[in-house]
C-alpha positions in Angstrom: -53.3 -12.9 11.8 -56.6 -14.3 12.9 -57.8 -18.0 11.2 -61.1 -16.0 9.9 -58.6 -13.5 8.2 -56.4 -16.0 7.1 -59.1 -18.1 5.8 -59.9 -15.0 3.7 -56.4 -14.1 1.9 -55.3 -17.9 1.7 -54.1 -19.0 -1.6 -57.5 -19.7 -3.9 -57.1 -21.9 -6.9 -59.6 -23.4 -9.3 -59.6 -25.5 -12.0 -60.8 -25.3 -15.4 -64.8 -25.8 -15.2 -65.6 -29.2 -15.6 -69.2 -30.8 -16.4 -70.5 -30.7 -13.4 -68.7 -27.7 -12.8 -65.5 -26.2 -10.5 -63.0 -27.4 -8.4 -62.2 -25.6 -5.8 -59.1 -25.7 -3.8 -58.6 -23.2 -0.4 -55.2 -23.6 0.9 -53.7 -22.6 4.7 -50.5 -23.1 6.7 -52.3 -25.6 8.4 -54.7 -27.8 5.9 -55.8 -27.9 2.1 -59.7 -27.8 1.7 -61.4 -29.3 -1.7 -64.4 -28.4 -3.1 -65.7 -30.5 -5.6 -69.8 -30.4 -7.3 -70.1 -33.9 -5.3 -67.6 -33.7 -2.4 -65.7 -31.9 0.1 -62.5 -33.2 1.9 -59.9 -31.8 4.3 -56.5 -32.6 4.1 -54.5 -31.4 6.9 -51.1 -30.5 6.4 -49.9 -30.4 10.1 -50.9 -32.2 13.6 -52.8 -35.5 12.6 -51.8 -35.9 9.2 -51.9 -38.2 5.4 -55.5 -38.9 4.3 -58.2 -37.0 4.5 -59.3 -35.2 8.3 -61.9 -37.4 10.3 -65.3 -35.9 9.6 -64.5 -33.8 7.0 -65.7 -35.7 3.7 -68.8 -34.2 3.1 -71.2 -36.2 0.5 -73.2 -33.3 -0.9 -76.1 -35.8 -2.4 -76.9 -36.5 1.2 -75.5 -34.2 3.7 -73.6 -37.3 5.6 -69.9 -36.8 6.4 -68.1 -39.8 7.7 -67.9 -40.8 11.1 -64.7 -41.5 12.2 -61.1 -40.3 12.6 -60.1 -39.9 9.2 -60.0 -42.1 6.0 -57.0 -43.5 4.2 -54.8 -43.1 7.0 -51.0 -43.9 7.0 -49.1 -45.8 10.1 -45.8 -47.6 9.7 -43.5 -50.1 8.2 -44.1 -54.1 9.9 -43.3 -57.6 8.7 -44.2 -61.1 11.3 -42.5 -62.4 13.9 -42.2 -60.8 17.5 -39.5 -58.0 18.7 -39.6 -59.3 22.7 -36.0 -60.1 22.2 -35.2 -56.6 21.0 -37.2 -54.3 23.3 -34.3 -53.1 25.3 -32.6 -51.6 21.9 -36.0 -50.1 20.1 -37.2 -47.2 20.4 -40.4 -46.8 22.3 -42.2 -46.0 19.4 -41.2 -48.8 18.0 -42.2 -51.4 20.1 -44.9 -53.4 18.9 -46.9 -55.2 21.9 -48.9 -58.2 21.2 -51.6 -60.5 23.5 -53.6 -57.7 24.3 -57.0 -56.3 22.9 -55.6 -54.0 20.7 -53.3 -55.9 18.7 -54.5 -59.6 19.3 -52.6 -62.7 19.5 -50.9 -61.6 16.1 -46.8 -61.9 16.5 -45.1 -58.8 14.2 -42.5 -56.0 14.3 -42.0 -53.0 13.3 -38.9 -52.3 10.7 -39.4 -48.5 10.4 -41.1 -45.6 12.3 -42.5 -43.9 14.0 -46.3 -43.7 12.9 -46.9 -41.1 10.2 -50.5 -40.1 11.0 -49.4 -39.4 14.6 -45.8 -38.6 14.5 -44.7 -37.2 11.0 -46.3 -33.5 12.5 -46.1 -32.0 9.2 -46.2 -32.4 5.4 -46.1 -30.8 2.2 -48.8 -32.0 -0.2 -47.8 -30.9 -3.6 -51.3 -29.7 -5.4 -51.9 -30.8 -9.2 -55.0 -29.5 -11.0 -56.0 -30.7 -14.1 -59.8 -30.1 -16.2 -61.4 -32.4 -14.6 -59.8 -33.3 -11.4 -57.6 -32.4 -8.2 -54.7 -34.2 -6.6 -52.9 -33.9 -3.5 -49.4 -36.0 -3.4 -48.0 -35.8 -0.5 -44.8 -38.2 0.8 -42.4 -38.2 4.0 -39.0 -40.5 4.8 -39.3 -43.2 7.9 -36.9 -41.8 10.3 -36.1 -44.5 13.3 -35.5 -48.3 12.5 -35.5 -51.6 14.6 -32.2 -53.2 15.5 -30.1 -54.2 11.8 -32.3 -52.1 9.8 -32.1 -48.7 8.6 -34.3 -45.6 8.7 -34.7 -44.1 5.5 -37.9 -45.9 3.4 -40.0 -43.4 1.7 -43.9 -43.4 2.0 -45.6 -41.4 -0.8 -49.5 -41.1 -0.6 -51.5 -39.5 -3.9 -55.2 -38.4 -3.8 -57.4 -37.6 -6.4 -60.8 -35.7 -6.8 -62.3 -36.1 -9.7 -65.5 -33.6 -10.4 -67.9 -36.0 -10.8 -67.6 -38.7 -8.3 -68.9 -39.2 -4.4 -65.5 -40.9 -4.0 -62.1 -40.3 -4.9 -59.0 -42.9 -5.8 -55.8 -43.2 -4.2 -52.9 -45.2 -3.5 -50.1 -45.5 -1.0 -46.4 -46.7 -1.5 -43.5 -47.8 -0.2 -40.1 -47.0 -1.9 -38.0 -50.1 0.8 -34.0 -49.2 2.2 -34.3 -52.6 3.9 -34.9 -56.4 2.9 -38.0 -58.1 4.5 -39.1 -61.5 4.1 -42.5 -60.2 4.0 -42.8 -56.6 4.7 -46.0 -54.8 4.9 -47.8 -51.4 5.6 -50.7 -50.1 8.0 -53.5 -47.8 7.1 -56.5 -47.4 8.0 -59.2 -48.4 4.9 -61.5 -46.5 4.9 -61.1 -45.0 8.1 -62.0 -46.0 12.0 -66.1 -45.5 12.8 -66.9 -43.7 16.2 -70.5 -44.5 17.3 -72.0 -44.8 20.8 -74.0 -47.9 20.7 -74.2 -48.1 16.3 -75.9 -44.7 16.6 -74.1 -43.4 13.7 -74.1 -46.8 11.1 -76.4 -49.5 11.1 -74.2 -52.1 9.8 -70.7 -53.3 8.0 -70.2 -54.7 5.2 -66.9 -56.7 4.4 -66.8 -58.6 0.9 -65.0 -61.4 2.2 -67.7 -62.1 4.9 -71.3 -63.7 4.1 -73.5 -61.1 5.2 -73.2 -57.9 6.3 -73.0 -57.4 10.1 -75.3 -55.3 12.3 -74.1 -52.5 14.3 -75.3 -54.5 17.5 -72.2 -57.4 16.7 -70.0 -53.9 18.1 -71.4 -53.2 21.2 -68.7 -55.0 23.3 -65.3 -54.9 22.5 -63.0 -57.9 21.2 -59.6 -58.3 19.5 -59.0 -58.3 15.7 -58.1 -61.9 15.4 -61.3 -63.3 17.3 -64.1 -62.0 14.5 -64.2 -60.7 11.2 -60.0 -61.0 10.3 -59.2 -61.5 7.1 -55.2 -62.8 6.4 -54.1 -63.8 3.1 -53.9 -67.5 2.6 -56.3 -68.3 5.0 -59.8 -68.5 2.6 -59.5 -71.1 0.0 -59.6 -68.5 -2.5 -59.1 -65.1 -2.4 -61.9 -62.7 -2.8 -63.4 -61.1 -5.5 -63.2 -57.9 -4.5 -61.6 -56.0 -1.3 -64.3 -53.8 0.3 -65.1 -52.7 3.6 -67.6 -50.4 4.1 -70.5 -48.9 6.9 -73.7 -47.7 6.8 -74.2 -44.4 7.8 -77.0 -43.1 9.6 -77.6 -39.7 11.7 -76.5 -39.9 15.0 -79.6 -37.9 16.3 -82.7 -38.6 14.1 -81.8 -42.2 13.1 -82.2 -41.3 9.6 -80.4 -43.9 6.5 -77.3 -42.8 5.2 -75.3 -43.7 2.1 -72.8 -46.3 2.8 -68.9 -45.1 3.0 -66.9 -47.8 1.3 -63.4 -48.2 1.0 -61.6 -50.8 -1.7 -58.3 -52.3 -2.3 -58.5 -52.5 -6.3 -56.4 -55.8 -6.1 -57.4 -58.2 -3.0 -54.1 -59.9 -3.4 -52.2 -56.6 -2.1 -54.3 -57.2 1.2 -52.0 -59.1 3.7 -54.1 -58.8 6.6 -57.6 -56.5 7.7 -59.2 -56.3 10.8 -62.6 -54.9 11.8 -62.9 -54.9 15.1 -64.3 -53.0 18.5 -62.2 -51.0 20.6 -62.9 -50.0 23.2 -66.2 -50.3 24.7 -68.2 -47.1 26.0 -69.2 -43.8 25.1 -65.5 -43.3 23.4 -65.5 -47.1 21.2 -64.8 -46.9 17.2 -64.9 -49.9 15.0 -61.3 -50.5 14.0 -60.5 -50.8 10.5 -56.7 -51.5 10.1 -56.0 -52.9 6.6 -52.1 -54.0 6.0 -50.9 -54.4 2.3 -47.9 -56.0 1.3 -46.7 -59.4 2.8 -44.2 -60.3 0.7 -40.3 -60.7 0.3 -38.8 -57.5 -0.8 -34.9 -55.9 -0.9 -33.9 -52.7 -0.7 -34.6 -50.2 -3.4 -38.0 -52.6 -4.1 -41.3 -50.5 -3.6 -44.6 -52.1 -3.2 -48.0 -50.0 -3.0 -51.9 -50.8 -3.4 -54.7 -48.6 -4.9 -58.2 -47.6 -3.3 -61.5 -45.9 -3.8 -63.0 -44.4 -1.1 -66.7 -42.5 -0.4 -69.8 -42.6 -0.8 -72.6 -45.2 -2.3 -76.0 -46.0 -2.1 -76.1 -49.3 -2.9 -73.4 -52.3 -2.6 -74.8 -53.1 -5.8 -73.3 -49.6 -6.7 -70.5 -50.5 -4.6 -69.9 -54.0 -6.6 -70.0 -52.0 -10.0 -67.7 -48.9 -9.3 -64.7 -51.9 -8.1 -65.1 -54.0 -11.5 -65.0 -50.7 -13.6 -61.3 -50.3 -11.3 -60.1 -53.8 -10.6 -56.9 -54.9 -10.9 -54.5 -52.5 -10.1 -52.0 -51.5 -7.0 -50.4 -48.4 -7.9 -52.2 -44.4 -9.5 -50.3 -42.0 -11.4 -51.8 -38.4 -12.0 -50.8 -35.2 -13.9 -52.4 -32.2 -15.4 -53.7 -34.2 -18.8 -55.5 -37.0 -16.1 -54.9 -39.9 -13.8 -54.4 -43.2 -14.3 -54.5 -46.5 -12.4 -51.2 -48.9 -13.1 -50.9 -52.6 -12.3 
């Protein structure tokens, strides 16, 4: 069967007219497309997978889509300390090298593998519609472990559109086989930004920085830990709310986008977030790794966080979307709604 055909006798569902009107959902072997009055989003199902596809959230106020490889993306299972006296047991997918530009001078380990986005291959979401809303959950078991652990931690990952919003809520969790003094995920929040030069954002905001930072500040490349790292503890306080976000703007005309935003509804589930370039050169991103977690945990303990991710024109509208959210770490959705939990 051709991809045009199967595009045309895939599985259509819609839910109930909302407000601002349907929700459309277009479903393949291969990736789950929703349609929203406000939004569209891919989430792929097989190949590079959990979140939603690089370029493929489409802000239908403004015609921008975001600019990198995808947003809310899921890696794997790490606490601190350094695996060097392990290596010759682990996997190599679970080697964790440090003292290089891509990781920094940061000691950790991995406890379970290997990376989802990259390595998991496929997944099942499991689609809910409700009124007003659609919601992708989607969740896959950790299969290799470092020396004295075992594999076997569960990662579940739930999305939701609602009809009426430029962004839409999630949360990531994990259900823990093994005992950590301080065990922590990777994802990526909101998502890596590809440019050439800033030519597709003008500048980053971070809410735990002073100002905003110009596109120019990522022209070179440098580590995580030498600018803009945020670890828990290190600030005298913690901040008063967890965003990271970038200014769009058109690649070829120059033209001001809406910002893309991405926020951690509690700032005390963020262990550690970098925002740093990597590499230099036509092929360069701004990496946004956020890890949440960081704290002792046993086995059959589950820790998660909560987001909002898209689009916003203003910080200001930024600011007052996270206060309307604040304070919670986990999301639970059904047909009657969704709700945010503590």
């Amino acid at each position: 069967m051709s991809r045009a055909h199967a595009w045309i006798t895939v599985l259509l569902l819609a839910a109930a007219p909302s407000a601002g009107g349907e929700i459309e959902v277009v479903e393949t072997d291969d990736q789950i497309l929703i349609r929203t009055d406000c939004l569209e989003a891919v989430v792929r199902k097989k190949g590079y997978v959990s979140g939603v596809a690089g370029g493929s959230l489409l802000d239908r106020k403004t015609g921008f889509r975001d600019a990198g490889h995808g947003l809310d993306i899921a890696d794997f299972i790490l606490e601190p300390g350094s695996d060097e006296a392990d290596r010759d047991q682990l996997p190599e997918r679970l080697v964790y090298s440090f003292g290089n530009p891509v990781h920094g001078d940061i000691p950790k380990r991995m406890i379970e593998g290997p990376q989802i986005c990259t390595q998991a291959r496929e997944l099942s979401p499991r689609i809910i519609r409700g009124e007003d809303l659609v919601a992708l959950v989607m969740d896959h078991t950790f299969t290799e472990a470092a020396p004295g652990r075992k594999p076997g931690s569960r990662w579940t990952q739930t999305l939701v559109f609602p009809a009426d919003t430029r962004y839409f809520v999630s949360s990531q969790r994990i259900d823990a086989v093994n005992s950590s003094p301080a065990m922590f995920f990777r994802i990526d929040m909101p998502g890596h930004v590809k440019h050439v030069l800033g030519n597709t954002f003008s500048e980053i905001y971070l809410s735990y920085f002073p100002q905003t930072i110009p596109a120019g500040e990522f022209f070179e490349s440098f580590p995580p830990d030498a600018r803009f790292l945020y670890r828990r503890g290190t600030q005298e306080k913690p901040p008063e709310r967890f965003i990271r976000a970038y200014h769009l703007r058109d690649a070829e005309t120059g033209r001001s986008g809406p910002w893309l935003a991405g926020m951690t509804l509690d700032p005390s589930d963020v262990h550690e977030a970098w925002c740093h370039q990597r590499p230099a050169g036509n092929r360069g991103y701004v990496c946004m790794i956020e890890e949440f977690g960081g704290r002792p945990i046993r086995p059959g303990e589950s820790f998660s966080a909560a987001f909002v991710v898209g689009y916003f024109d203003s910080i200001d509208r930024m600011h007052e979307v996270y206060d309307r959210h604040a304070g919670h770490s986990g999301l639970e959705v059904d047909a009657s709604g969704w709700r945010l939990t503590e």
